[in-house]
C-alpha positions as CSV (number, residue, x, y, z in Angstrom):
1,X,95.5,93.6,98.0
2,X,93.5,91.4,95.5
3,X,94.4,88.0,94.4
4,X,94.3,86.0,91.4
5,X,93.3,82.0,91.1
6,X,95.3,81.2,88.4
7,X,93.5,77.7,86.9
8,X,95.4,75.7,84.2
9,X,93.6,74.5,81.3
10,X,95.5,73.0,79.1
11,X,98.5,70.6,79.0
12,X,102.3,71.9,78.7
13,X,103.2,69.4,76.2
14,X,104.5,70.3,73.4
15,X,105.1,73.8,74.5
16,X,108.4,75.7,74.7
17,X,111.0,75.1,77.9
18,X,110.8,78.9,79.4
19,X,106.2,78.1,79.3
20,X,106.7,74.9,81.3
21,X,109.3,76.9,83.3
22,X,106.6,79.4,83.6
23,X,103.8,77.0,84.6
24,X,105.9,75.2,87.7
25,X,106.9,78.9,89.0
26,X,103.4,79.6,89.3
27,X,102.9,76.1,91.2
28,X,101.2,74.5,88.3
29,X,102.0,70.9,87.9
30,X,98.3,69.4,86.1
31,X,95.4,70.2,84.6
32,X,93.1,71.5,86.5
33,X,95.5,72.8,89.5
34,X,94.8,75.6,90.9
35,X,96.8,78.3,93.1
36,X,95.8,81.4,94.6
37,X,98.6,84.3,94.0
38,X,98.7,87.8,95.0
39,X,98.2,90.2,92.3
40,X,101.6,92.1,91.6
41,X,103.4,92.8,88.1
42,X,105.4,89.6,88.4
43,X,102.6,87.1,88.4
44,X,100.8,89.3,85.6
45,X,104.0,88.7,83.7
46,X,103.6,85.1,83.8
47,X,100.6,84.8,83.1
48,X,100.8,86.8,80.1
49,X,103.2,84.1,79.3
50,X,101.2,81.5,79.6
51,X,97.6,82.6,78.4
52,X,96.6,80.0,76.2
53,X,97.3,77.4,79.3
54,X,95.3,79.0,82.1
55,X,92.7,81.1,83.2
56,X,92.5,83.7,85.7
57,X,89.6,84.9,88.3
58,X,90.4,88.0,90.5
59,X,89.3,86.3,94.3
């Protein structure tokens, strides 16, 4: 199965609760952090929540 690196970009501040929510449930805590998640519905969900905060490379 392929993974995703899921990179954020920009800070959570000033967003809304259920984004930051969102962020830390991916394992996102700074800028710049990184995590490598498998590639299921459930993290494409969040990050559709979240695009304007992170990027994502298939790995």
């Amino acid at each position: 199965m392929t993974q995703l690196k899921v990179t954020q970009v920009k800070s959570a501040i000033g967003t809304k609760p259920n984004q930051r929510q969102t962020l830390r449930s991916l394992g996102l805590k700074k800028i710049n952090d990184s995590v490598v998640q498998e590639d299921r519905p459930e993290i494409r969900g969040m990050v559709a929540t979240v695009p304007h905060l992170v990027t994502v490379e298939e790995v």
